[in-house]
N, C-alpha and C positions, 0 to 999 in steps of 0.2 A: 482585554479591553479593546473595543476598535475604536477605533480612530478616521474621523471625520474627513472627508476628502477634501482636499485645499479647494479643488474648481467650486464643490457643491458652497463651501466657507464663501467663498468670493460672491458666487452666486445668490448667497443669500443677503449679503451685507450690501450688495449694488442695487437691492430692490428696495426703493425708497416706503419707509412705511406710508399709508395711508393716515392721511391726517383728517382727525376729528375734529373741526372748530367748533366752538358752541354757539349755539343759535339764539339772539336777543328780541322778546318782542318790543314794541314801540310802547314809552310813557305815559301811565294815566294817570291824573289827578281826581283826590278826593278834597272838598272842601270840609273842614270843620269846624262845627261853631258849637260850643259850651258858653250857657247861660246859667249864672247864679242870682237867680231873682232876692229881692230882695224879703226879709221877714220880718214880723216884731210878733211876740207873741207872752202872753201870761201865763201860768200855772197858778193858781190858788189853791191855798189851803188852812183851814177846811173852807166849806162854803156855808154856811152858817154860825151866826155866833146868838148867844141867849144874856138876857138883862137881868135882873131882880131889880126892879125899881125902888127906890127909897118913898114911902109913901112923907105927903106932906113936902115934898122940896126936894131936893139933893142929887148927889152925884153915886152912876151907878156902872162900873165898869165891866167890861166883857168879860164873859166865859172862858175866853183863850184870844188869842193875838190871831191874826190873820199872816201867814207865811203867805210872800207875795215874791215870784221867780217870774222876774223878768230879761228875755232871750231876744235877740238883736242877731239878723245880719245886714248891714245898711250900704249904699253906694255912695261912692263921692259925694262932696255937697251937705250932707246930713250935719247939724251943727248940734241937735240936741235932741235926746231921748228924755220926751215929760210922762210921769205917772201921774194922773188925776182919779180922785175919788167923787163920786156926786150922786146927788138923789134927783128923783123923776121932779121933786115938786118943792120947794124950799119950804111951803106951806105945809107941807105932809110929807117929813122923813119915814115916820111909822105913823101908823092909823090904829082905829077901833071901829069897824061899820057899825057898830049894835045898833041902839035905836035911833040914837044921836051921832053921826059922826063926831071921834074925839078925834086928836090930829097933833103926833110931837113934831115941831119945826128942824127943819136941818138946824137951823142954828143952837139946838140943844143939844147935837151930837157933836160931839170932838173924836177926834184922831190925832193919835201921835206915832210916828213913825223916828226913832230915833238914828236911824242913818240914811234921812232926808231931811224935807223944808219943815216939816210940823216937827221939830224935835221937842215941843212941850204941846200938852191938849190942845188942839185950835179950830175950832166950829167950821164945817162944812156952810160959811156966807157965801165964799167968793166967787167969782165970775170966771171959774177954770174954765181953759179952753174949750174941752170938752162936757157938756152938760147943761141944764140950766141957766141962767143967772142967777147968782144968789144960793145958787145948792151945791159947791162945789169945795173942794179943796184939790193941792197942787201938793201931790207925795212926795217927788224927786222930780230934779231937772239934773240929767246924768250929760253935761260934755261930751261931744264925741270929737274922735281924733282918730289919725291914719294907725295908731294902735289899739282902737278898742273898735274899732268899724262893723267887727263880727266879737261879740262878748254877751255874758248875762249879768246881773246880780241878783241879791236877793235879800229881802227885807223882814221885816213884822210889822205891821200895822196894829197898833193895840184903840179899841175905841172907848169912849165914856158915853150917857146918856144925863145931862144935867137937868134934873126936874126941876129945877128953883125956882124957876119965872112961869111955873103950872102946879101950883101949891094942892089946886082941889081936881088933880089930873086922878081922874075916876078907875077902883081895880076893873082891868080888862087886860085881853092880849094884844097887847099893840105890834103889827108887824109892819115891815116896808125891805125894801130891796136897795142897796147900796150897790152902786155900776162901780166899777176899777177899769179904768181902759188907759191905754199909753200910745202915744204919738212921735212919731219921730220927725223931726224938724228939720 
C-alpha cells in the first residue's frame, strides 16, 4: 500500500476550495384575480303537462306534477330567492283559435306547491313580481343567509284547471304556456 506524502497532504489541504455561491434573480409579481359571478338558474321537469277537462263545470287536475330544481350562487346583500309562476295574459291562461276564440282565465288555474307559499290550490290572480298583473302566483320566497348564499332546492308544483265559472266551455284543445322564472332579491 503507498502511502501519501505528508508535503503533497499539506499541500492539498492549504489550497482553499473554490466556492460556489448561488446566484439569485431579482422579484416578480404576478397579480391575481378570481371572480365567482354570481347565478340563479332552473331545471324543469317535465315541460309539459295534459288536462281532461270535466265537461259542464269542474275541476281537473294535471297529468303529473311539475319537478322544479332551483340553483343559487348569490353575493352579499341578496335577502331573498322568490319563484313566481305566471301566464302571458290573465285573460287567456289557455286558448282555443277555432273559429271563435275560446279563452280559460288564469284565474281558473290553480297551483299548489306544497313546500312553498300555495300550500293548498291558489289561482294564478296575483300581481307577482314577475309577469303580468293579475296572471301570477308567488311559489316560494326562500331567505337567504351567509349559510345558504351558494345552495339549491327542489320542489313539485302540482296544477288544477277549474271549469266552473265556464259551464258551456266548448270540446277543443285548449293550449297556453305557463313562465316559472325566479328572482333573487
Amino acid at each position: 500500500m503507498r502511502r501519501l506524502n505528508p508535503r503533497l497532504t499539506f499541500l492539498l489541504l492549504a489550497i482553499p476550495a473554490i466556492a460556489h455561491a448561488q446566484v439569485n434573480s431579482s422579484a416578480s409579481s404576478v397579480s391575481l384575480t378570481a371572480t365567482m359571478a354570481e347565478s340563479l338558474t332552473l331545471a324543469v321537469s317535465p315541460s309539459s303537462v295534459s288536462f281532461s277537462l270535466v265537461p259542464n263545470g269542474g275541476v281537473s287536475t294535471g297529468s303529473t306534477g311539475i319537478q322544479i330544481v332551483t340553483t343559487w350562487v348569490l353575493a352579499q346583500g341578496r335577502a331573498n330567492v322568490v319563484l313566481d309562476g305566471y301566464f302571458a295574459s290573465s285573460a287567456a291562461a289557455l286558448s282555443y283559435a277555432g273559429t271563435t276564440t275560446v279563452n280559460i282565465p288564469s284565474s281558473d288555474v290553480f297551483g299548489q306547491m306544497t313546500t312553498g307559499t300555495p300550500s293548498t290550490y291558489t289561482a294564478f290572480t296575483a300581481s307577482a313580481a314577475l309577469g303580468p298583473s293579475g296572471a301570477g302566483l308567488t311559489l316560494f320566497t326562500q331567505p337567504i343567509s351567509t349559510s345558504n348564499r351558494e345552495s339549491n332546492r327542489t320542489d313539485t308544483l302540482t296544477l288544477q284547471i277549474n271549469t266552473t265559472s265556464l259551464p258551456q266551455l266548448p270540446a277543443a284543445s285548449y293550449t297556453g304556456t305557463m313562465m316559472l322564472q325566479a328572482q333573487a332579491l
